[in-house]
N, C-alpha and C positions, 0 to 999 in steps of 0.2 A: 465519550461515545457519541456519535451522530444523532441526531432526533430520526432520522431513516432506517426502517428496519434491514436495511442490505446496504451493508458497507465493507470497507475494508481499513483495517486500520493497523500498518505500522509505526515501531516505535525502537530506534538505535538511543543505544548509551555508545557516545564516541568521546574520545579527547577534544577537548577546545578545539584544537588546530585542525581536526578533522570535519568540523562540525558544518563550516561557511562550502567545500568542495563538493558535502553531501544536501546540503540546504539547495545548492546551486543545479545539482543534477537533479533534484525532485520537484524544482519549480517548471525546469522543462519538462518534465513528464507531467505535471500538471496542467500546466497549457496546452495543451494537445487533450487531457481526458476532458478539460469542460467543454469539451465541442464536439465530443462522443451522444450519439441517441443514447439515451437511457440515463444517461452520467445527473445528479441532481446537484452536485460540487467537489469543488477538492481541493485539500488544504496542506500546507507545509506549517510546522511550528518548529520556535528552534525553544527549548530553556537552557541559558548556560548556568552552568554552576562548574562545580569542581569535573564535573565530566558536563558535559552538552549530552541531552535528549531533543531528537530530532524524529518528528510525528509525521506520519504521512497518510492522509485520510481521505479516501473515495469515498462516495455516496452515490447508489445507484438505484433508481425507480422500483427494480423487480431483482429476483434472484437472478432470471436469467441475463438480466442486461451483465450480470454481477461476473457470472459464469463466460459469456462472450469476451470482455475484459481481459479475464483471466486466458485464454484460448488467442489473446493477439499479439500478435508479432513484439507489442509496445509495451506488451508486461516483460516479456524477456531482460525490458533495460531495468526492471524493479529486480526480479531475479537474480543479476548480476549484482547490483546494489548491496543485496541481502547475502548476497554467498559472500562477496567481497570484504565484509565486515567482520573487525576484528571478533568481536562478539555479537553471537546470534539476536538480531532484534527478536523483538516480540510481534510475533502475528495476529489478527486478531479478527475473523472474519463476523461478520453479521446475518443469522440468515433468518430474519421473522422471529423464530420464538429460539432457536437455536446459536449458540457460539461457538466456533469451529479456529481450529488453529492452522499451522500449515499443511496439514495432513489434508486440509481441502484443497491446497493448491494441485498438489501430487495428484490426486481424485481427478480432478479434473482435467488437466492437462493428460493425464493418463488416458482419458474416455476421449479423448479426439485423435489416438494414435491411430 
């Protein structure tokens, strides 16, 4: 978990061979979040083993930087990521004193329709 009280943080179990395609499209979306206002970093890990775990970790100043994030065009390419996957990653939002799963992402994106 981040040392930042508002984060986001997923996490795929994918096969080996899947592991370097999804490493590759979350570095690009990482290079674009650390140059967001409010973004404090953000990290790709890969562990291989018998399945590869592949981690993907924003860190954002306030909830609401957390919340605009979530509302841009550029999470859409995480959303795809995460539908696309064999098996559902694990979500794991940060909010201050609270942990929130993806039922915040719905939440949110829902409140800007």
């Amino acid at each position: 978990m981040p040392s930042t009280r508002f984060y986001m943080m997923i996490e795929w179990s994918v096969p080996i061979g899947q592991a370097r395609p999804l490493t590759m499209a979350l570095h690009s979306v990482a290079a674009e979040i650390r140059t967001i206002r409010g973004s404090v970093g953000c990290s790709v890990a890969t562990d291989l083993g018998n399945r590869s775990t592949v981690r993907y970790t924003e860190a954002w100043q306030t909830e609401e930087h957390l919340r605009l994030r979530m509302q841009s065009e550029t999470f859409s390419q995480l959303i795809m990521l995460i539908e696309d996957a064999i098996q559902r990653p694990v979500i794991e939002f940060g909010l201050g004193r609270e942990t929130r799963g993806f039922d915040f992402v719905t939440e949110v994106r829902a409140s800007t329709r």
